[in-house]
N, C-alpha and C positions, 0 to 999 in steps of 0.2 A: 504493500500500500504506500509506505513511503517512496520508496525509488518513483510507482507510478505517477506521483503527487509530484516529485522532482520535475517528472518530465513534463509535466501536464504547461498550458501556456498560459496558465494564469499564475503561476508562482514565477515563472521565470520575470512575467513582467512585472508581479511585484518586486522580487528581487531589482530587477532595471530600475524601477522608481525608488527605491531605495539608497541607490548609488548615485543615479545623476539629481535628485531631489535638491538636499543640502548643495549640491556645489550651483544648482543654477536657482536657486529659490535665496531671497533674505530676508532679513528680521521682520516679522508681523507688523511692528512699532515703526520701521522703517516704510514697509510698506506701504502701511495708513497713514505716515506723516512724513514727507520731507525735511521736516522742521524739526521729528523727533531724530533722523539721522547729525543734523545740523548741529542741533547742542550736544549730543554725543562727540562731538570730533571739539567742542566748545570747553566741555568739561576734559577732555583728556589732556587738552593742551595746559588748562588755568593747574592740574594735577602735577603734570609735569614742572610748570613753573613752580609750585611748591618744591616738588621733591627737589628741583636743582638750587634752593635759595637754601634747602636741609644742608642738601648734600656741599655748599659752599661753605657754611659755617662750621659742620661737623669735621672738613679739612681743615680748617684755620685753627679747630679750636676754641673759638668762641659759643658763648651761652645762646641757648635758643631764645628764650624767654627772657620779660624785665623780672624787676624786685615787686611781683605780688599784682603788677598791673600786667596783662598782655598786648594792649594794644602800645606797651614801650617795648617792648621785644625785637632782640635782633630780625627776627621769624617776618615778626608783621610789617617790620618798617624797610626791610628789605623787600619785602612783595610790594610794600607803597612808594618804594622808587619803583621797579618795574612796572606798576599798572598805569604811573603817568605816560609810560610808551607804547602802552598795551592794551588796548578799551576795553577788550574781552575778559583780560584779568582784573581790569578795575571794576566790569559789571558782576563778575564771580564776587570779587570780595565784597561788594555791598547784599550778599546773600544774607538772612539771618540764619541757617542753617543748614548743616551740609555743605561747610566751606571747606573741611579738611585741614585746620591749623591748629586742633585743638593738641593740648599738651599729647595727650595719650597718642593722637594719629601722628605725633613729631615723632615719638620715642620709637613708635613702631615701624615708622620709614628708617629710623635710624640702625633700629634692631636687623632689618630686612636687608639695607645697606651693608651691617656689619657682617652678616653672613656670607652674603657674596664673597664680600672680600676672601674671608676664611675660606671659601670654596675654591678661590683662583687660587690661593695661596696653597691651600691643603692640594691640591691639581698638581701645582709644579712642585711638590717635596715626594709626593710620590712615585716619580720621574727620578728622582733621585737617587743614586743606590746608595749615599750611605747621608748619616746625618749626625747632629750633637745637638745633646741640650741643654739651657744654660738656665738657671732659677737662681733669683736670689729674693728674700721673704723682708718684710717691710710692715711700719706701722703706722698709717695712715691718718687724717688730721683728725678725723671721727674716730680713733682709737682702736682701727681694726685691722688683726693681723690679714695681709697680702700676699699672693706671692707672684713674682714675675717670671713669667715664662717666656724665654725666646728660644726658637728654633735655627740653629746655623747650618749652611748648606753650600756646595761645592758643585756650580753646572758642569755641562760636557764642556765648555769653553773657557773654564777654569776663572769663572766669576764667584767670587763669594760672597752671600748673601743670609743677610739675620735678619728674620721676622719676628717680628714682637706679637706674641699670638695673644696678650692680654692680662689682666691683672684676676688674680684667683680669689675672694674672699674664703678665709678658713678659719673654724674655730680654734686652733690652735697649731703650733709650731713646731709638733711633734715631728720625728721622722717617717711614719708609720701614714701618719696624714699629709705630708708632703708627697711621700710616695703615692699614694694614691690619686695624688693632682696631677699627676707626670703620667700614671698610668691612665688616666680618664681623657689627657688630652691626645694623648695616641690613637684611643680608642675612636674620640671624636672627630679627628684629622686622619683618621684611617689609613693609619701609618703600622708598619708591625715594626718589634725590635728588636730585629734583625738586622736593622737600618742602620740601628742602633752606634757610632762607634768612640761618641766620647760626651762624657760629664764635665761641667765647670760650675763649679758653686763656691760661696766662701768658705771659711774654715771653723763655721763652726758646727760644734758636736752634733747636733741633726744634721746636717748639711753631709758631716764630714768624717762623722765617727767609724775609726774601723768596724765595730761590732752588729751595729746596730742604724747607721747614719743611714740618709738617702744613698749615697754613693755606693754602699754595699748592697744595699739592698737591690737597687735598678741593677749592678754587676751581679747579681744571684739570677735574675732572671739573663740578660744578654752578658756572659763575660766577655766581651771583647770591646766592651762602653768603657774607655779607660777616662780616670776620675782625673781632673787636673786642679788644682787650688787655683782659683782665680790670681791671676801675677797682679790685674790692678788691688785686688785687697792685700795680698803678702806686701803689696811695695809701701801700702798704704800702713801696714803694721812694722813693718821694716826701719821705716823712717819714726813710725810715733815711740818703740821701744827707744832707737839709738836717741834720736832728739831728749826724750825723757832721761837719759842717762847725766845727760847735760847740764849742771844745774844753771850755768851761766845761760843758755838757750832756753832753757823751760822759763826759767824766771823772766827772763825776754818775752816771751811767748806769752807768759800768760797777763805782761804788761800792757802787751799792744792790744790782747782782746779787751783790755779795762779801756783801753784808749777806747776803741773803735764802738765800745757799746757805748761809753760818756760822751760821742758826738751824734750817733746815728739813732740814737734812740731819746735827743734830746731835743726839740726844733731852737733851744734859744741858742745855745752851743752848737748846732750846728748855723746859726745863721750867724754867729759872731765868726765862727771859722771861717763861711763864704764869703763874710765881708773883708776878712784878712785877707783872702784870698784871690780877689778882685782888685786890690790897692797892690797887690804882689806884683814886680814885673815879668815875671817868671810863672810859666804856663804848668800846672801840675795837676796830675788824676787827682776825682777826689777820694776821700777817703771809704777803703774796700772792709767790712765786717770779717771777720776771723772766724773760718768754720771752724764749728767744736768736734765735728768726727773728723773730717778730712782732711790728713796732715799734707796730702800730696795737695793743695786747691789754697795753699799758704802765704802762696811767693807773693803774689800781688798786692793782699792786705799788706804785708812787712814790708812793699817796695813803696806803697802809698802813706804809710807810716814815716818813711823817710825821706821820700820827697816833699813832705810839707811840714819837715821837723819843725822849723821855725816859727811858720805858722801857726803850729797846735801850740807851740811854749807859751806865743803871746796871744791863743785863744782863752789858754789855761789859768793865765793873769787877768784875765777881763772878767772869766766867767767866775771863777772867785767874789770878786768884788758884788757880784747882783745875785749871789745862789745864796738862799736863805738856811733851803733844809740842810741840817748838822750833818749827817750821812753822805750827801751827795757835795758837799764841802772838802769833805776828809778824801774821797776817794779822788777829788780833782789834787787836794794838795797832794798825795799821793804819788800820781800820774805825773808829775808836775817836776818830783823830785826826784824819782829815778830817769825820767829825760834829761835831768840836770847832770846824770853821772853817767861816766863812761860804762862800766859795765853793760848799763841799758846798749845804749849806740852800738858798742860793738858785738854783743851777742845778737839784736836783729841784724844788724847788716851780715855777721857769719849764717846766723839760718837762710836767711834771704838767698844768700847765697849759692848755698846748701838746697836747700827746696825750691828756685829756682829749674837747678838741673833736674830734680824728682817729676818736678810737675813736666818738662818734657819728655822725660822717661814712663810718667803715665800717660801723656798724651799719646805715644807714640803706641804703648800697651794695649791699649782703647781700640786702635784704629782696628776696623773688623778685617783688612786682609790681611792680619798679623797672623800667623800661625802658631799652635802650640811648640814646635822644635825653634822657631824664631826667638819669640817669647822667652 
C-alpha cells in the first residue's frame, strides 16, 4: 500500500508543492502589506545601529549606561549623535516601547558579542597542536577572589599569540578549585590536554606546590605540561628580597613612598608643588606614586623624586607653615629632614639606578614572543 501511495500522482505533487512552495511563496504579512515588508528592513537596520554603538563602547571600554539616569548614557547619546544623520533611527528612538536599549537587551548583545568572540578564538587554538596556560588569581575592588586565565599559542607561521579568555569569579583560592577552573575552561573551549605543553603561574603554594599545587595537579593528568614560575614575579621577588637587605635603600624607599602619598593624596601640597613648579625654569615629570607590591614599576617614582628635589624641599617649607593637623605636620617635618641628608639622596638615586635596569629587564620579560628557554 505504501510503495502504491509513492507512486500514485497525487503524492508526488504534493511532494513538488512542498519543495518549490517556501522558495517561491513569502511572508503572509509581506504579502498583505508592502509596508509590513518596509518596516521590517526599518527595524533591522535602527537594531543594527544599536548593536554597533554596543559593540563601539564595549571595544573602548567605556560604561554603557549614566549614574542612575539612562537617557545620560554613553548607549543613548551615542544613538543621538547618529539619529541626527539618520531619520529612520531618530523615528525608532522616539518609540515608547520596543526600542531595544534597555539595560538587560545591552548586557545580552554584549553576552552574544562575547561568545563569538570565544568561538573564533576557541576555532583557531584548536588548529593548534600544542598550547600553554597561564593563570594568575586576584582580588578585586568588590572583595572577590578572581582568576585570570590566558591561553598562549604558537601558528604554523611561527606567530605567537595570548588570548585573554577572561576573568573566573571563585569562592576560594584553593588549588583543588583553581584546578577545576582550568579544567572547565578546556572543556568549554573544546580543547583536550593533550595540547596541553606548558604551565606558568606564580609561586605561590596553590599555584605552585609540589604536592598538592595546580601545577601538579594539571601535570597528573597531561605530564608533559611543564610548570615554569613566572620570571616577571621571580624578578619581581628577586629585587624586593635583595632591595630589603638594604637598609640604606629600604629606608630610601620607604621615604619616597611618604613623599609621594604627602603630595598626591593632598590637593593643597600638591598645588603648592605645581606652583613651584611653574616658576621653575626647568621642565620636570610630575610627581609618580610608589607601588606597594611592584618592586620592578619603581624607577620612575624615584627618578621623579629627584628630579624635582628642590622643589619638594621648598614645597615642604611652605606646607608647614599652613598644615594645622599635629600628624600630618610631623610627617612633612619628617620628609623634610631626611631630604636634608645624604643618606636619603644617595640611596634613591642607587635604587633608581638599580630598578631602573629591573624595570627593562621586566619589560622585556613581559613581551609575549619571549620564550620560556629565552627567559
Amino acid at each position: 500500500m505504501l510503495q502504491k501511495h509513492e507512486d500514485s500522482a497525487t503524492h508526488k505533487e504534493a511532494v513538488e508543492v512542498m519543495i518549490t512552495l517556501p522558495a517561491t511563496t513569502r511572508d503572509i504579512g509581506e504579502q498583505l502589506s508592502q509596508q509590513h515588508a518596509a518596516q521590517k528592513v526599518k527595524n533591522r537596520e535602527a537594531l543594527l545601529q544599536i548593536m554597533s554603538c554596543i559593540r563601539f563602547l564595549s571595544r573602548q571600554g567605556l560604561a554603557m549606561r549614566g549614574d542612575g539616569n539612562e537617557s545620560d548614557g554613553n548607549v543613548q547619546q551615542l544613538l543621538c549623535m547618529k539619529a541626527a544623520d539618520n531619520p529612520n533611527l531618530a523615528e525608532w528612538l522616539k518609540r515608547k516601547e520596543n526600542v531595544y536599549t534597555s539595560p538587560d537587551i545591552q548586557n545580552e548583545i554584549i553576552k552574544i558579542m562575547g561568545i563569538q568572540v570565544l568561538r573564533e578564538i576557541a576555532a583557531e587554538l584548536q588548529r593548534s597542536p600544542f598550547v600553554t596556560v597561564m593563570a594568575d588569581e586576584t582580588t578585586d575592588a568588590s572583595n572577590r577572589e578572581q582568576v585570570t586565565l590566558i591561553i598562549r599559542q604558537v601558528t604554523e607561521d611561527l606567530q605567537v599569540h595570548e588570548e585573554f579568555l577572561g576573568l573566573y569569579c571563585v569562592p576560594s583560592i584553593h588549588a583543588s578549585t583553581l584546578t577545576s577552573v582550568i579544567k572547565d575552561l578546556f572543556i568549554r573551549m573544546n580543547l583536550s590536554f593533550e595540547k596541553l605543553r606548558g604551565q606558568c603561574y606564580d609561586g605561590a603554594s596553590a599555584m605552585s606546590g609540589a604536592k598538592s599545587g595546580v601545577a601538579k595537579q594539571i601535570s597528573d593528568i597531561e605530564p608533559r605540561a611543564l610548570f615554569t614560575h613566572c620570571y616577571g614575579h621571580s624578578l619581581n621577588l628577586a629585587a624586593s628580597d635583595t632591595l630589603k637587605q638594604s637598609k640604606l635603600m629600604k629606608d630610601a624607599l620607604d621615604t619616597t613612598r611618604e613623599i609621594t602619598k604627602l603630595i598626591k593624596f593632598s590637593p593643597r601640597r600638591e598645588g603648592i608643588f605645581q606652583s613651584l613648579k611653574e616658576n621653575s625654569p626647568n621642565v620636570t615629570p610630575g610627581i609618580r606614586l610608589l607601588c606597594p607590591t611592584r618592586w620592578t614599576v619603581r624607577a620612575e617614582s624615584l627618578a621623579s623624586v629627584l628630579a624635582n628635589y628642590d622643589a619638594l624641599q621648598h614645597t615642604w617649607e611652605e606646607a608647614v607653615e599652613v598644615t594645622q593637623d599635629t600628624e600630618a605636620k610631623a610627617r612633612i617635618l619628617g620628609v623634610l629632614a631626611q631630604m636634608s641628608m645624604f643618606p636619603f639622596l644617595y640611596g634613591t638615586m642607587l635604587a633608581e639606578m638599580i630598578l631602573k635596569h629591573a624595570d627593562n629587564l621586566s619589560s622585556t620579560l613581559q613581551h609575549k614572543s619571549m620564550s620560556a628557554a629565552e627567559g
